[in-house]
N, C-alpha and C positions, 0 to 999 in steps of 0.2 A: 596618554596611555594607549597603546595598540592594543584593540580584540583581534583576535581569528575565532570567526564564525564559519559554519557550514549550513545550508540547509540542504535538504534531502529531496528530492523531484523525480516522481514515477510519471510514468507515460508510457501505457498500452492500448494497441492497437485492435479492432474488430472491421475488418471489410468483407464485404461480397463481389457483388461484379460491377455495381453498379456505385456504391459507396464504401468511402472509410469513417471512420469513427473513430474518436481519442480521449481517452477519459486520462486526465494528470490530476495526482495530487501532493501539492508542496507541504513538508513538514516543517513544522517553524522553529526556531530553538526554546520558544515560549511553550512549546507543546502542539500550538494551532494547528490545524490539517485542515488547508484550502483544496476545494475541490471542483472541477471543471471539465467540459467535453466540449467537444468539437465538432465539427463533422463536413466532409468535402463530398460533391457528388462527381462522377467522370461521365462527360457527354460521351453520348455514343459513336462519335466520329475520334474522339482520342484514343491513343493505343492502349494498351490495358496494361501497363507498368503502376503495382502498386505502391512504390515510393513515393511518386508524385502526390497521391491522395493520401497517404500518409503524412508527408508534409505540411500537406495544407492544412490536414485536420487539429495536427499536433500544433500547428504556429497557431492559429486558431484556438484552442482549447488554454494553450501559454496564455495567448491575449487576454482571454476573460483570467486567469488566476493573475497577471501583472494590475488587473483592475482592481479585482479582489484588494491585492495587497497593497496598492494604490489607497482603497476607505480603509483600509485596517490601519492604514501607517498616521494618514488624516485625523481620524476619530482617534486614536493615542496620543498624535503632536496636540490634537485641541484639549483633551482632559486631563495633561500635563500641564498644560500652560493655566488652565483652570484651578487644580492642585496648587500651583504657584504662587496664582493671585490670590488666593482664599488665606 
């Protein structure tokens, strides 16, 4: 049997001159709302293009929610398999 699932993923940005900032958070179909930030700094010898720090902060902030989701998925395979054997 095929599902089609979606989930939901925000990611806004907050920088200055000197940093970016990225707070994401993934909606789960279960309900769940993982939540995470990020944050990139720009040396002072790089140009000042805020995409770049952007970037990092957002790939960055992803990283910790894929970790997140990562123990959520762990801790559910194991209390399933628990469920099972009981």
């Amino acid at each position: 049997m095929q599902h089609v699932a979606g989930w939901h993923v925000e990611v806004e940005f907050d920088e200055d001159e000197r940093h970016a900032r990225a707070a994401a958070m993934l909606r789960l179909r279960d309900g769940t709302e993982l939540r995470a930030r990020g944050q990139a700094a720009r040396h002072p010898d790089d140009p000042g293009e805020p995409r770049v720090g952007e970037e990092l902060a957002g790939a960055r902030a992803l990283e910790s929610l894929a970790e997140q989701l990562t123990e959520k998925g762990r801790h559910e395979a194991h209390d399933l398999r628990r469920a099972g054997a009981a």
